[in-house]
FIVOVO-548962 format. One line per 8 residues: number of its first residue (from 0); for each residue x, y, z of C-alpha. Coordinates in nm, 2 decimals, decimal comma. Layout:
BEGIN
NUM> X:Y:Z; ...
This chain:
BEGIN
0> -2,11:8,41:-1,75; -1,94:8,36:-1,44; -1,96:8,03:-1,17; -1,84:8,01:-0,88; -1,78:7,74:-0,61; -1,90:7,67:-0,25; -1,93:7,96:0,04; -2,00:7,92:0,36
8> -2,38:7,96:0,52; -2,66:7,77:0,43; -3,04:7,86:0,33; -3,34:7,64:0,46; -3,63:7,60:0,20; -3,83:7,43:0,42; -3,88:7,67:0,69; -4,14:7,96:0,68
16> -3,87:8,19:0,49; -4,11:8,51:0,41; -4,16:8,54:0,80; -3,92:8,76:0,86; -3,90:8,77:1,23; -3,71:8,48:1,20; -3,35:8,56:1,27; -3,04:8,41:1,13
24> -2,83:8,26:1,33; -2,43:8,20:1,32; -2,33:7,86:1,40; -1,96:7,68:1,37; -2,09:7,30:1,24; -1,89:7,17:1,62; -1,57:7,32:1,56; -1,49:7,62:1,76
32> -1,24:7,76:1,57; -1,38:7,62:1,21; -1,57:7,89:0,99; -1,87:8,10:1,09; -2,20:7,91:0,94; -2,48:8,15:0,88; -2,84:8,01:0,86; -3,08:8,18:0,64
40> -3,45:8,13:0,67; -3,58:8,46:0,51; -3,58:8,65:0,14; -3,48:8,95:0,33; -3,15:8,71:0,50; -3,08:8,60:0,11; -3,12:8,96:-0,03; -2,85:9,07:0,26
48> -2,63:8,75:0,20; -2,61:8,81:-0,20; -2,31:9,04:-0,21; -2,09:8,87:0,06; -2,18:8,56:-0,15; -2,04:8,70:-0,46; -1,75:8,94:-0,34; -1,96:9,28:-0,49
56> -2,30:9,42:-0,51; -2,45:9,32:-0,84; -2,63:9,51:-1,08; -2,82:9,42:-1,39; -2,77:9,07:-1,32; -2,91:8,70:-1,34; -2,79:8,50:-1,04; -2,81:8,16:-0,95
64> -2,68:7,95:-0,61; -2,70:7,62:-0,57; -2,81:7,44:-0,23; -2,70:7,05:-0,07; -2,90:6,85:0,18; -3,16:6,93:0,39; -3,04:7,21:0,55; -2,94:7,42:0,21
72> -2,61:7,43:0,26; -2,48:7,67:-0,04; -2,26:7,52:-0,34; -2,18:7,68:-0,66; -2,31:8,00:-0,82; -2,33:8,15:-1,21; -2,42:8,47:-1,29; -2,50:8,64:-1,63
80> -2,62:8,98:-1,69; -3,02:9,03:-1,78; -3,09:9,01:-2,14; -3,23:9,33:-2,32; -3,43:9,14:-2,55; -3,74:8,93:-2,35; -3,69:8,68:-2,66; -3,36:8,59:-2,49
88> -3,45:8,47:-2,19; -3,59:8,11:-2,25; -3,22:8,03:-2,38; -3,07:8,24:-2,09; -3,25:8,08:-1,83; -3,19:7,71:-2,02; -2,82:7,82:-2,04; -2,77:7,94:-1,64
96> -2,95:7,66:-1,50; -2,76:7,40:-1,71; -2,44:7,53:-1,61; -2,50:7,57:-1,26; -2,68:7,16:-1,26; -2,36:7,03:-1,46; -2,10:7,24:-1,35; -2,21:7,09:-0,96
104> -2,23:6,77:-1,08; -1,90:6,76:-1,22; -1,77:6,86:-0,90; -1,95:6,53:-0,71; -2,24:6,67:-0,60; -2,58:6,76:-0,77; -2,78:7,04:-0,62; -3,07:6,96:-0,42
112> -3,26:7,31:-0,52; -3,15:7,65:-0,63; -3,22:8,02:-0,50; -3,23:8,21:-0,79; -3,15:8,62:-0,78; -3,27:8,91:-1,07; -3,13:9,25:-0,99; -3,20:9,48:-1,21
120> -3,25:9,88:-1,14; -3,54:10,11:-1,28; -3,50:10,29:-1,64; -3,61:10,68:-1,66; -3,94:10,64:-1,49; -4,04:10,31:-1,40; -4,07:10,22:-1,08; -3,93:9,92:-0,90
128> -4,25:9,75:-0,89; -4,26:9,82:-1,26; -3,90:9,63:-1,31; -4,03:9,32:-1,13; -4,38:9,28:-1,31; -4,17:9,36:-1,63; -3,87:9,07:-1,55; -4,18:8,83:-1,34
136> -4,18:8,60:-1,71; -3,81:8,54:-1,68; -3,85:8,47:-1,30; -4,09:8,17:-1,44; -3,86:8,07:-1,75; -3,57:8,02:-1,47; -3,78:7,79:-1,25; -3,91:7,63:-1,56
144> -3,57:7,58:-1,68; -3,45:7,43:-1,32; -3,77:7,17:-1,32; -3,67:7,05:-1,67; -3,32:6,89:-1,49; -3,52:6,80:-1,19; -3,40:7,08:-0,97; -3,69:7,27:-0,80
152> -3,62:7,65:-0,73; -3,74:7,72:-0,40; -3,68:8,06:-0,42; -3,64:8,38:-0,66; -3,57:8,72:-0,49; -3,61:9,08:-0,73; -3,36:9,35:-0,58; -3,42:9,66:-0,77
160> -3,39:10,02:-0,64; -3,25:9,94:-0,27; -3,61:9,71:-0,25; -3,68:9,36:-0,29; -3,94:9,14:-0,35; -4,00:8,74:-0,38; -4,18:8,59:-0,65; -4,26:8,29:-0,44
168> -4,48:8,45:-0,18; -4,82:8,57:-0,29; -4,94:8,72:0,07; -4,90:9,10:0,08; -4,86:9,08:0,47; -4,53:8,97:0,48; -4,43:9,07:0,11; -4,63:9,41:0,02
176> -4,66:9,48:-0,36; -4,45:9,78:-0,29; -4,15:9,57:-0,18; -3,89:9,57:0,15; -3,65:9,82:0,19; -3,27:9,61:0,18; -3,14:9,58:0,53; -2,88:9,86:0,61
184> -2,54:9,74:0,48; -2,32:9,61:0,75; -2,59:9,55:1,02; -2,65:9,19:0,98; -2,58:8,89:1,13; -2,42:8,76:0,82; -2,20:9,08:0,74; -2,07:9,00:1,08
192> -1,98:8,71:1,03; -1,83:8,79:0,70; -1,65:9,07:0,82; -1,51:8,77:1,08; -1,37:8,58:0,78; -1,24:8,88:0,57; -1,46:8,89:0,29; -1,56:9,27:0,15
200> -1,83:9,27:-0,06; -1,82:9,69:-0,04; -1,79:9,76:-0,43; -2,08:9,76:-0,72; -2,04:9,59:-1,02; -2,07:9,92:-1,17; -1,72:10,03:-0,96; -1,55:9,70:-1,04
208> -1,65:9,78:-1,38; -1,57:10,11:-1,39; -1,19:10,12:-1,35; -1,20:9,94:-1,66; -1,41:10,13:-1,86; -1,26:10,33:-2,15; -1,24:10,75:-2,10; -1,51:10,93:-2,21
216> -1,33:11,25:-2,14; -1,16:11,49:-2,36; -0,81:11,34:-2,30; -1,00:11,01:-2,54; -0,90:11,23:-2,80; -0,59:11,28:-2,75; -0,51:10,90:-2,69; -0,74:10,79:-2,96
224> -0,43:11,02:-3,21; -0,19:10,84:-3,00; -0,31:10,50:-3,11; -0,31:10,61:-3,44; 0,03:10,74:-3,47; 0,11:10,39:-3,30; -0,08:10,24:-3,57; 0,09:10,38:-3,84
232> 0,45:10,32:-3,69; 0,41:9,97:-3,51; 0,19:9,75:-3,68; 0,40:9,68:-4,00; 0,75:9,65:-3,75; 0,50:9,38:-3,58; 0,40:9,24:-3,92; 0,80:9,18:-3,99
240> 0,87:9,06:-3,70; 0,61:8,82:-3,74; 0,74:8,67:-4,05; 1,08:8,68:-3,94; 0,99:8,45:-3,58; 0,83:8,17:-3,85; 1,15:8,20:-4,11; 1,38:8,13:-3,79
248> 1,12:7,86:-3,65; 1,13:7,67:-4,00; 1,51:7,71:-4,04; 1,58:7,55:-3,71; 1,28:7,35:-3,67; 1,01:7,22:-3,46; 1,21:7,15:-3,16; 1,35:7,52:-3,13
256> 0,98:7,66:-3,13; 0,92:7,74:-2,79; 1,30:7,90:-2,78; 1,21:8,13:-3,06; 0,90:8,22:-2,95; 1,03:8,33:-2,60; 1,29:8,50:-2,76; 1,26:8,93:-2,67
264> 1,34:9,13:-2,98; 1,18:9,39:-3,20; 0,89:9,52:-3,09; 0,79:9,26:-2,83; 1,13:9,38:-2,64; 1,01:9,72:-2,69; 0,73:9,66:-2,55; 0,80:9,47:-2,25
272> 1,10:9,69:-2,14; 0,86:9,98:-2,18; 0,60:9,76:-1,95; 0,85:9,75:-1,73; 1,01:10,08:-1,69; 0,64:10,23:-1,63; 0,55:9,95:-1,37; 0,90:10,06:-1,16
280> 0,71:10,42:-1,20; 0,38:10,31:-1,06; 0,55:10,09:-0,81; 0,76:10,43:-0,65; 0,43:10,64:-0,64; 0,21:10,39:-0,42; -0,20:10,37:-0,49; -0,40:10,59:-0,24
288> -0,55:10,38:0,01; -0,95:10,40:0,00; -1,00:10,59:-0,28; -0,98:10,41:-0,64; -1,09:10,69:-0,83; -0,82:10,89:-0,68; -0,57:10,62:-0,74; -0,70:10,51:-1,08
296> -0,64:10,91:-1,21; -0,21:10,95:-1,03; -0,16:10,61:-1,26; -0,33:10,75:-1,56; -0,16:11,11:-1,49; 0,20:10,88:-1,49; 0,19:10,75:-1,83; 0,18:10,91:-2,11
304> -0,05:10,90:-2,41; 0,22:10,76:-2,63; 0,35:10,55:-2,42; -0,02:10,38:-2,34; -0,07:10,31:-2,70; 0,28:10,13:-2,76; 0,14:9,92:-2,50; -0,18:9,84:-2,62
312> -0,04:9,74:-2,98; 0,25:9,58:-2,87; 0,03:9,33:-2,62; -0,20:9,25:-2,96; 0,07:8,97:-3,02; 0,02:8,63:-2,85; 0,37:8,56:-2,72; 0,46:8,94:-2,60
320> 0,11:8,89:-2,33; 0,19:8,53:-2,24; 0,51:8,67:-2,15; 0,34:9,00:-1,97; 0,14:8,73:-1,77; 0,42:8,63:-1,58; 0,39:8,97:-1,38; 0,12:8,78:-1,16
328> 0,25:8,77:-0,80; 0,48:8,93:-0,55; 0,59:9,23:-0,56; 0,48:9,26:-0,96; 0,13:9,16:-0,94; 0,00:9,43:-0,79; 0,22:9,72:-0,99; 0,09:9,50:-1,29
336> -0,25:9,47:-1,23; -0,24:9,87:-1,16; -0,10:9,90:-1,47; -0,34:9,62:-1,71; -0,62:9,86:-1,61; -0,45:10,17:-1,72; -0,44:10,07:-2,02; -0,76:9,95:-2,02
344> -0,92:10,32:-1,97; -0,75:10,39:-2,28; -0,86:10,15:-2,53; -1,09:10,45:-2,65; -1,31:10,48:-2,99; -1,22:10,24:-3,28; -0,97:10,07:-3,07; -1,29:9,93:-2,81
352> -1,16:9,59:-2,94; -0,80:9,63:-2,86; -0,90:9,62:-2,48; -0,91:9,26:-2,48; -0,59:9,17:-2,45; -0,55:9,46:-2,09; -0,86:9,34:-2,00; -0,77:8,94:-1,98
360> -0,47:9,04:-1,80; -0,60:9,23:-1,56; -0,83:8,98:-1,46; -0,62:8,69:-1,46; -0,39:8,91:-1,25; -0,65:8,98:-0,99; -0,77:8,62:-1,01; -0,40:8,52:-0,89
368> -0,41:8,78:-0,64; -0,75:8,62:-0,44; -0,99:8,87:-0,58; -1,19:8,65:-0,78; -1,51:8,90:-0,84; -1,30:9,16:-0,99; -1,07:8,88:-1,25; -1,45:8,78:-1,37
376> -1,56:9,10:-1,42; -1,26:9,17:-1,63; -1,23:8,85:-1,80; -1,60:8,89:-1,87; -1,54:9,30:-2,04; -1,22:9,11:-2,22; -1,53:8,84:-2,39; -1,75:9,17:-2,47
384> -1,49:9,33:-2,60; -1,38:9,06:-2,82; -1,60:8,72:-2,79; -1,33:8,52:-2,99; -1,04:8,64:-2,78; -0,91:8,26:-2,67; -0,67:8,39:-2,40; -0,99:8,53:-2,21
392> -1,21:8,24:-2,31; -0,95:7,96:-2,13; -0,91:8,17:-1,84; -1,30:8,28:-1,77; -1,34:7,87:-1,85; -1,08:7,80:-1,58; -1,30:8,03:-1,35; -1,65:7,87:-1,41
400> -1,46:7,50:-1,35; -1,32:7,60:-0,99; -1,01:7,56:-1,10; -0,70:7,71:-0,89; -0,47:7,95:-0,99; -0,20:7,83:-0,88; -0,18:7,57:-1,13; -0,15:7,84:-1,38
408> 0,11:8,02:-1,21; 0,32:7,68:-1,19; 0,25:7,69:-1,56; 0,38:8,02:-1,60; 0,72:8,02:-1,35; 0,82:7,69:-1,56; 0,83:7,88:-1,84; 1,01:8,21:-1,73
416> 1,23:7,99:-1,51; 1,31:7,77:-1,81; 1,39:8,10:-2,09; 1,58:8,24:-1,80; 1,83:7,93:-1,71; 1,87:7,96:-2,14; 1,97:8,31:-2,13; 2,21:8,26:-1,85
424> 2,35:7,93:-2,08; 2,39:8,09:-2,40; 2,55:8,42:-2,21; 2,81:8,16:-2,03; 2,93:8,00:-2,35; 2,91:8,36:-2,57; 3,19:8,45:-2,27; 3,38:8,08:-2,29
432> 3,39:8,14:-2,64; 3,49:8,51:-2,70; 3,85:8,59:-2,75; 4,08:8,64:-2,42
């Protein structure tokens, strides 16, 4: 599930939203130079806004927005993909609208309604009229859901097949059973306005998604052996130096923990030199603007099948991806992130599960970065991937509380700065002491 916190715009229930000759209308709340403020009135203005209001186009999703005061103004948003089972969706709906209510709340302010979102796209042959008579019960179990924390929904839009449809309207003059076509991308007020304030909302979920996705090509083969061979050799080397990190930690005690923990050797220095040499080869051969397939397939060709599964066992242990996280700005956070998702795309067959630890990099990487749509939709493959995976769970939790980032990239510095000021002590006194 993701949440997210306020945008900018503002929806008003109260006026005659399915007419849709109303037209939106950018505004600046008295300050010249202050944001863009985009009034919606109409299910065709919420349909448009959607995207912009969540950084991507989504697919197969549940989404929920919350609105303040009169006017609608928009606070936070969750969104959850739509159940397979129909049994599901009671808990779903009881879920989503309790974490949008109390996540709100515990940021001062209680919504005053909700617009709620299903996007879903037709199967085989159905039709999008089909999908929304088929998802119209979980329509009713969200609004249900809402009343029961005394939150009314006062609207819930279908977008299925470039279409939409309310829920909430039952004249056929201004909502035909066969729906509205979407309003051309880029055409409306609102994507003006976004445009105005920097905020793309160009890619699917699918493409967000996609980059991370596993191969299904013949080369999965071929890494699949790698990870095997990588297996065989690295995971009892990783078992030693397991047991020999706790020997030294209870031979010098508590208090030298932290040092031993931080400390490179075996396979974790293995693995993070190696992490670094092929992120100084990704970082000489730049990504090709505009096209991510294109750039997504140079990176892939530029490391090699062995060298993608030392990675992907070596970042299995705890300490060796807390210390890969600090690769999350600058100059290294993009060459990073390029290269989380790599790996990623090669977490193929019985080694699904091993993406988790990639995944949760990636998107904490592109959560420090700004691109908050894309972190979520990685932390949220890390959770699918492996729902126990704690790393992923406290950073998609950090997410759905507004938190910033940069309090975890304080976090992190302290730490690198602090193992680094230790090196630079104990290699001063190794040369005061060594024989002249």
């Amino acid at each position: 599930m993701t949440n997210h916190s306020e945008a900018a715009g503002q929806f008003e229930p109260d006026s005659p939203v399915h007419d849709d000759s109303l037209p939106a209308r950018p505004g600046n709340s008295g300050d010249p130079f202050g944001e863009p403020v985009v009034t919606l009135r109409t299910p065709a203005e919420l349909a448009d806004a959607l995207p912009y209001l969540l950084g991507f186009r989504p697919e197969e999703s549940i989404v929920l927005i919350a609105l303040h005061g009169e006017r609608g103004r928009f606070g936070g948003r969750v969104r959850l993909g739509v159940p397979e089972r129909a049994e599901d969706w009671p808990c779903v709906a009881e879920q989503l609208a309790q974490c949008l209510v109390g996540g709100s709340a515990r940021r001062g302010e209680r919504p005053d309604g909700i617009v709620a979102f299903l996007c879903q796209d037709p199967v085989g042959a159905e039709t999008g009229r089909q999908v929304v008579e088929r998802l119209r019960p979980l329509a009713q179990e969200l609004r249900t859901a809402c009343g029961r924390l005394d939150v009314p929904v006062f609207e819930v839009v279908c977008i299925s097949k470039d279409h939409f449809w309310t829920y909430c309207c039952p004249d056929t003059r201004c909502c035909p059973p066969e729906g509205i076509p979407l309003p051309r991308p880029g055409t409306s007020v609102l994507a003006a306005a976004a445009t105005y304030m920097g905020v793309q909302a160009t890619a699917t979920q699918s493409e967000i998604r996609g980059r991370l996705t596993p191969w299904e090509t013949a080369a999965a083969a071929d890494q699949e052996r790698a990870l095997d061979a990588a297996s065989v050799e690295l995971l009892p080397r990783m078992l030693r130096d397991a047991e020999d990190t706790e020997d030294t930690t209870s031979a010098t005690g508590a208090a030298d923990t932290a040092g031993a923990a931080d400390t490179e050797q075996g396979v974790a220095s293995e693995t993070l030199d190696l992490a670094r040499r092929i992120m100084a080869r990704l970082e000489a051969a730049p990504p090709v603007p505009g096209d991510t397939l294109e750039a997504d397939n140079r990176d892939d060709e530029l490391i090699a099948h062995d060298e993608a599964a030392a990675l992907i066992l070596g970042l299995q242990v705890r300490t060796t991806r807390d210390r890969a996280a600090e690769w999350m700005e600058g100059t290294e956070g993009p060459t990073a992130l390029r290269l989380w998702r790599a790996l990623s795309r090669r977490c193929v067959g019985a080694y699904a599960e091993y993406a988790a630890a990639p995944l949760a990099l990636a998107g904490w990487v592109a959560w420090s970065l700004g691109d908050l749509a894309a972190g979520q939709e990685a932390l949220d493959m890390a959770l699918t991937a492996d729902s126990r995976y704690a790393f992923a769970q406290l950073l998609n939790q950090a997410c759905n509380d507004d938190m910033d980032p940069e309090a975890i990239r304080r976090c992190l510095r302290r730490t690198r700065e602090t193992r680094d000021d230790a090196v630079a002590l104990g290699g001063a006194s190794a040369r005061v002491g060594a024989p002249g």
